[in-house]
MARFITI-947091 format. One record per atom (N, C-alpha, C): x, y negated, z; residue in three letters. Coordinates in steps of 0.1 Angstrom, whole numbers, plus 2048, in hexadecimal, padded with zeros to 3 digits. Example, Ala and Ser with C-alpha at 12.3 -4.5 7.8 and 13.67 -1.06 7.14 Angstrom:
2
88483984EAla 87B82D84EAla 88482184EAla 880816847Ser 88980B847Ser 88180084FSer 
***
This chain:
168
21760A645Unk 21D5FD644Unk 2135F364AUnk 2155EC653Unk 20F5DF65AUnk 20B5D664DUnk 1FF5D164EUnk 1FC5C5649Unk 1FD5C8637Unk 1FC5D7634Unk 1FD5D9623Unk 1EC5D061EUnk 1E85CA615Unk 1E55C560CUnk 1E15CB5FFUnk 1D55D25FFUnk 1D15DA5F6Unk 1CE5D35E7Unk 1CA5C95ECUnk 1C05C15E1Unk 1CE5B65DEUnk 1D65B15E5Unk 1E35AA5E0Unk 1F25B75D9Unk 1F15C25DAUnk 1F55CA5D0Unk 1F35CE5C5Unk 1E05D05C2Unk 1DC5D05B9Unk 1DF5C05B1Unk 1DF5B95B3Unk 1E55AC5ADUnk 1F15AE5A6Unk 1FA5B35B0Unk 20A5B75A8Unk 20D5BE5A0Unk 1FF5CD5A1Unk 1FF5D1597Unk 1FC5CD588Unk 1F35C158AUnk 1EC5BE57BUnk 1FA5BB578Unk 2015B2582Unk 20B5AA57AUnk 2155B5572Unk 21A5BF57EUnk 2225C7578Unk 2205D256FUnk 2155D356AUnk 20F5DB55CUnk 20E5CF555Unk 20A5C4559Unk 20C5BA547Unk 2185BC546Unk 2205BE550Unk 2355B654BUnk 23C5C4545Unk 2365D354BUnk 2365DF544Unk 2355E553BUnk 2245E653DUnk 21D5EF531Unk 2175E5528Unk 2135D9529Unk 20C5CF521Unk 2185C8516Unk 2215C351DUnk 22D5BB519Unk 23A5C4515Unk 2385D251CUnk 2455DC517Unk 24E5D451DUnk 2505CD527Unk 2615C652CUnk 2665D4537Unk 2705CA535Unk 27B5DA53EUnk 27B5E7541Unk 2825E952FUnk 2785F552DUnk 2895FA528Unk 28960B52DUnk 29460F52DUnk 28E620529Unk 298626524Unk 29863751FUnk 29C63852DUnk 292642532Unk 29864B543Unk 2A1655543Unk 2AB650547Unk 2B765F54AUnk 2B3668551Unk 2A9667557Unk 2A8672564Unk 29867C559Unk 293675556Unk 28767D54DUnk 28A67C540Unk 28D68453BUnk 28D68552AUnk 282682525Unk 28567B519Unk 274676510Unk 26C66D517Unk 26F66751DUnk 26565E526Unk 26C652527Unk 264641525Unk 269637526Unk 262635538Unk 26D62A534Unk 26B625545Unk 27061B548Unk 26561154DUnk 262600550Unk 2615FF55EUnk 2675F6564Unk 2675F5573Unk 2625E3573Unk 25D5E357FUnk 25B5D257EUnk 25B5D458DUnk 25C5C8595Unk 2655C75A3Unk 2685B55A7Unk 25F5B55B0Unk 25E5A85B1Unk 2605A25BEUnk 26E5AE5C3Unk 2765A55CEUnk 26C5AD5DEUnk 25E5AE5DDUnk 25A5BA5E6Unk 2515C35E2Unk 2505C45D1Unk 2465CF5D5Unk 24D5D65C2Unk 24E5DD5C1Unk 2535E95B0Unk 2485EF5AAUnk 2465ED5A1Unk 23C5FC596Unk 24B60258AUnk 24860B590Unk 24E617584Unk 245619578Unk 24461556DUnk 23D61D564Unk 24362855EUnk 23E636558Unk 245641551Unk 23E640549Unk 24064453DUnk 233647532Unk 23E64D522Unk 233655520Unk 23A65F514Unk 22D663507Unk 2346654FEUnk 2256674F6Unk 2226624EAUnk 21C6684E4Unk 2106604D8Unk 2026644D5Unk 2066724D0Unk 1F66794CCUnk 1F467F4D9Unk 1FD6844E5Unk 1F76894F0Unk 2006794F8Unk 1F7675502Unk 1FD66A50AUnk 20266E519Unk 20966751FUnk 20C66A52AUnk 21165B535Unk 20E658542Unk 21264F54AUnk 20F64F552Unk 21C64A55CUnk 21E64B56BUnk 22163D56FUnk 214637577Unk 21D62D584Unk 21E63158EUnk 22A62B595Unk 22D62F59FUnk 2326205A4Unk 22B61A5B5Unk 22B6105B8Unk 22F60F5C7Unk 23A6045CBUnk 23B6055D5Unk 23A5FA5E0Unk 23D5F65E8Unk 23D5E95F5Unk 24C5EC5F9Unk 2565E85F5Unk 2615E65FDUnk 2695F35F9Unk 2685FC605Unk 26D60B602Unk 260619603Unk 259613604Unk 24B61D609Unk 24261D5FBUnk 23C62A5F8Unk 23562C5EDUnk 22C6275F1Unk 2206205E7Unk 21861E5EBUnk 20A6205DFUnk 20F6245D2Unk 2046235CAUnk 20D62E5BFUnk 2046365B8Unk 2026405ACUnk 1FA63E5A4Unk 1F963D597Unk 1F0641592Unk 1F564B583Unk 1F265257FUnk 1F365C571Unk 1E965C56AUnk 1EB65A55CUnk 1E3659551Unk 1E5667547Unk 1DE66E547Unk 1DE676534Unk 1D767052CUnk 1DA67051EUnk 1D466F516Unk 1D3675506Unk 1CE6754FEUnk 1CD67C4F3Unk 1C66734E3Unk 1CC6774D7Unk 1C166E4D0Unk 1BA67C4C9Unk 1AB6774CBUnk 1A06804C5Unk 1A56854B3Unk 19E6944B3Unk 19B6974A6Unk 19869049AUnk 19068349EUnk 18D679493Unk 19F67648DUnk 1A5673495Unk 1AF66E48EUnk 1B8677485Unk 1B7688485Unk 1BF68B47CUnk 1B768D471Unk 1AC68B471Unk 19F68D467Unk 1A2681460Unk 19F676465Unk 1A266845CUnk 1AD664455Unk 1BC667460Unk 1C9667457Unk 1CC675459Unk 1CC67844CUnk 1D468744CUnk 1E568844DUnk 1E8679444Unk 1F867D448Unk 1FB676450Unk 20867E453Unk 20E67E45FUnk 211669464Unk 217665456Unk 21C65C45BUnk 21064F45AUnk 206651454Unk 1F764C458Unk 1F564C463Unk 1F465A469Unk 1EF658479Unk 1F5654483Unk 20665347EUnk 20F652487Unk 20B64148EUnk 20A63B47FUnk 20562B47EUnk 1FB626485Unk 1EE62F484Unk 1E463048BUnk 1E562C498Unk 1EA63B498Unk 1F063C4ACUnk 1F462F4AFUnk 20262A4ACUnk 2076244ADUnk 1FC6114B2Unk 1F96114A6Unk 1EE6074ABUnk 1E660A4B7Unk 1DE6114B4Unk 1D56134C3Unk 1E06154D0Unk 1E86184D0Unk 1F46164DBUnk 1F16044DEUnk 1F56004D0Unk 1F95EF4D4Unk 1EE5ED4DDUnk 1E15EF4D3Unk 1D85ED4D9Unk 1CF5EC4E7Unk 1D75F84EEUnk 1D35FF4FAUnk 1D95F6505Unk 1E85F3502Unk 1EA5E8507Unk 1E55DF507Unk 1E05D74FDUnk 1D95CA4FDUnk 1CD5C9506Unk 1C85D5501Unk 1BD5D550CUnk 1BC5D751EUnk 1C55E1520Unk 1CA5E452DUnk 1D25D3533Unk 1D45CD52EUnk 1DC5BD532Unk 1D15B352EUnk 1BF5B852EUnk 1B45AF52DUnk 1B05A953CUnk 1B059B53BUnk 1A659954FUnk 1985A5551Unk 1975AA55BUnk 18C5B155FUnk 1815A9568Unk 1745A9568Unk 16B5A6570Unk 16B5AF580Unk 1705BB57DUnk 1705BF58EUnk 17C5C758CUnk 1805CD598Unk 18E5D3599Unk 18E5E058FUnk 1945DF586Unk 19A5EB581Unk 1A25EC580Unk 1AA5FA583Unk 1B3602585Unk 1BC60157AUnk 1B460556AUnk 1BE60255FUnk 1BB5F6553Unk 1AF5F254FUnk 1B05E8547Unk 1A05E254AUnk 1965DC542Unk 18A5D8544Unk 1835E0541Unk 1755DC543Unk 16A5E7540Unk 1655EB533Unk 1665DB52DUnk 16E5E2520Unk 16F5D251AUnk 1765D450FUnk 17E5CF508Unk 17D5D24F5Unk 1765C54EAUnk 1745C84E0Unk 17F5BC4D9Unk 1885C44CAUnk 18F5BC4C4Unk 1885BA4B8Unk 1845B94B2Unk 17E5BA4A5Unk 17C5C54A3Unk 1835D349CUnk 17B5E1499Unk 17E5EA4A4Unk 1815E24B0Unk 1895EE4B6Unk 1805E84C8Unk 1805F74CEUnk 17D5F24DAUnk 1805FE4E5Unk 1845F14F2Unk 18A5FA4FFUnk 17B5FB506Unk 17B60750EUnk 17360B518Unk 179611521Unk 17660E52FUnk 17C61353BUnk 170614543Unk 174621549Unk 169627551Unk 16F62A55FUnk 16A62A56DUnk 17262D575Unk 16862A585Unk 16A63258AUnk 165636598Unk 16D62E5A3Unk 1726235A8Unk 1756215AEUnk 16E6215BEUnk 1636285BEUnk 15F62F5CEUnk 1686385D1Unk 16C6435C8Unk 17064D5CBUnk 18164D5D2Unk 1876555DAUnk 1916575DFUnk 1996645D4Unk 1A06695CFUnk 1A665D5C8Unk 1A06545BAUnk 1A664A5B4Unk 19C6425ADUnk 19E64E59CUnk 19665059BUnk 19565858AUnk 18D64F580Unk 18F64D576Unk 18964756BUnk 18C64C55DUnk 189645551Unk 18964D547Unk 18963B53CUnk 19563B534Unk 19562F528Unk 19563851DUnk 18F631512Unk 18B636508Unk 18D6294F7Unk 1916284EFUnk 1926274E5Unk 1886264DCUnk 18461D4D5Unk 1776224C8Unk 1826194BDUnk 17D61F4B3Unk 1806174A6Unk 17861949FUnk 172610497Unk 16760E48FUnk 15A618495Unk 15B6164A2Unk 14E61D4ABUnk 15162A4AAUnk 15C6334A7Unk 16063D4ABUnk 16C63D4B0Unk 16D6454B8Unk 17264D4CAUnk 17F6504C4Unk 18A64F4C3Unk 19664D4BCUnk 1A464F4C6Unk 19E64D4D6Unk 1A864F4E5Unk 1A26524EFUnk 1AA65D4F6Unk 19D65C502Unk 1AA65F50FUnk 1AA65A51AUnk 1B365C522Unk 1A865B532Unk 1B3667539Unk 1AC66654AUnk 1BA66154FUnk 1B4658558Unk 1BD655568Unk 1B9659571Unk 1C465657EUnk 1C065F587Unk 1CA654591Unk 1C864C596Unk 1CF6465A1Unk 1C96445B6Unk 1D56415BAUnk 1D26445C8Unk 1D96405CEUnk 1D963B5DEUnk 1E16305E1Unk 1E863C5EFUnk 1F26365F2Unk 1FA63F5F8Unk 1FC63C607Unk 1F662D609Unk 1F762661BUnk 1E662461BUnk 1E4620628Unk 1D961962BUnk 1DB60D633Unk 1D160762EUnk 1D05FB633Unk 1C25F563DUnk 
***
């Protein structure tokens, strides 16, 4: 694609993971994937797909385009650590748990960053709780690693793995 704009996509993306994953707008059950929600945002030239499924094991997909041409991926796993079935043993304790650090992860992941990151800031503190983002942006493709603490213990830990599909 002529004249793609690396650093004005990444823009679109902040926007389109706040309007997604941060804000949950346009957010639909996928007919085509079972178990998986799915948020699209699209702003006349450029789309992010988000997929994402999960709680105690996590899961997400963007998928980003210019027009008709792919141009950006990124996938997330994630998991919440052993502390948490140690601390709430029942079920609907942890469920709650979970559940918050989700809010959470969003709040954080929709923080301003000092230099480009891929998924949220480098880190990010709410009162007992704190985001950390780790991430290699030298590398082809970009890999990093967010993480969770509560009350200074490790509570989430997730890898990405994103990569851009044109050059520019």
């Amino acid at each position: 694609m002529k004249d793609f704009d690396k650093n004005l996509y990444l823009n679109f993306l902040k926007e389109a993971r706040r309007q997604t994953f941060v804000l949950d707008r346009n957010n639909v059950k996928s007919a085509q994937i079972k178990g998986f929600v799915q948020n699209i945002y699209d702003d006349g030239q450029s789309r992010l797909i988000l997929l994402r499924t999960g709680l105690e094991n996590t899961f997400c997909m963007e998928i980003g385009y210019r027009g008709k041409l792919l141009v950006w991926n990124l996938s997330c796993h994630g998991h919440f650590t052993a502390n948490v079935a140690i601390d709430y043993p029942r079920p609907e304790d942890r469920q709650r748990f979970m559940l918050g650090m989700m809010h959470f992860l969003q709040k954080s992941v929709g923080q301003p960053s000092s230099k480009i990151h891929i998924r949220g800031p480098e880190r990010f503190v709410d009162q007992t709780t704190e985001y950390e983002c780790l991430q290699n942006p030298g590398t082809f493709p970009i890999i990093g690693t967010e993480k969770i603490f509560y009350l200074q213990r490790q509570v989430y830990e997730a890898n990405f793995c994103a990569q851009w599909f044109i050059n520019s």
